[in-house]
N, C-alpha and C positions, 0 to 999 in steps of 0.2 A: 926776172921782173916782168915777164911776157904778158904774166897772168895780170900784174896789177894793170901794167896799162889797159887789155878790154876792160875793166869797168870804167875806166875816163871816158869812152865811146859813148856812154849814156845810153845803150843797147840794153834793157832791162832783161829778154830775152838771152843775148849772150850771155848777160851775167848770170844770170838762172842755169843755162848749161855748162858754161865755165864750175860753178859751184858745184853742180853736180860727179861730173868731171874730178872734180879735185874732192870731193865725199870718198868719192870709188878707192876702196881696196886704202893703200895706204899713200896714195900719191900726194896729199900732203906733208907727206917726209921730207917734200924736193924741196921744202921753203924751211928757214930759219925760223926762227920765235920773230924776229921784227918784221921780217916778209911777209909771216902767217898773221902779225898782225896789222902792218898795214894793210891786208888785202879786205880782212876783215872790215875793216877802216872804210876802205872805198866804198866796197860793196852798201854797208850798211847808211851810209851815205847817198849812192847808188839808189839806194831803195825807199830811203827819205824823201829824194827827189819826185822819183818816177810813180811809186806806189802809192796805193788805199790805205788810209793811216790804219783801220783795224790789219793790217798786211806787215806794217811796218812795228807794229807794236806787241806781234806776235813772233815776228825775226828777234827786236828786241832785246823780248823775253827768253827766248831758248838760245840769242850769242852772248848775252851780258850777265854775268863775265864770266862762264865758262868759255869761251873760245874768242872773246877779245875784251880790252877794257877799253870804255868808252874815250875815244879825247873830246877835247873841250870842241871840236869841231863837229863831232857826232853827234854832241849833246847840243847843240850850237844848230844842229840840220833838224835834230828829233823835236826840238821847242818850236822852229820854223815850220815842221810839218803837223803838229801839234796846230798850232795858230792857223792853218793855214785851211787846218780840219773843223777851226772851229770847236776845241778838244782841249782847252786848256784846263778844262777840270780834273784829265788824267794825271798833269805831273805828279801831286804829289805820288801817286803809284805806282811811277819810272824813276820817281826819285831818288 
């Protein structure tokens, strides 16, 4: 769980290499399916916070839901950065 806590750090950097890091070769093998997807989870959360909504809605698009399904917290941070973009015409289209 080493990996989920740096994205708590709010370090958007980190989390950008950290994800890289665990891309490479097959080192996400080290995480179970609930591991891989709570990290998914932070990160994408992570990136809600810190990130350019076109940034955020392009992650998005190529983690959901091949490589996480959204919780109601994700969607809960993506409506938040949504509004906060000024961008509420997109939901329907992340809907």
């Amino acid at each position: 769980t080493g990996l989920l806590q740096c994205c708590d750090l709010k370090d958007i950097k980190l989390a950008y290499q950290l994800n890289k890091a665990m891309e490479k070769g097959d080192n996400w093998k080290f995480l179970d399916v609930d591991q891989l997807n709570g990290y998914w989870s932070r990160f994408f959360s992570l990136l809600c916070m810190m990130e350019q909504i076109e940034v955020v809605l392009k992650w998005y698009k190529e983690m959901s839901p091949s490589l996480f399904y959204p919780s109601p917290k994700n969607i809960l941070d993506l409506l938040q950065a949504l509004d906060a973009a000024n961008q509420l015409e997109v939901i329907p289209s992340v809907w």
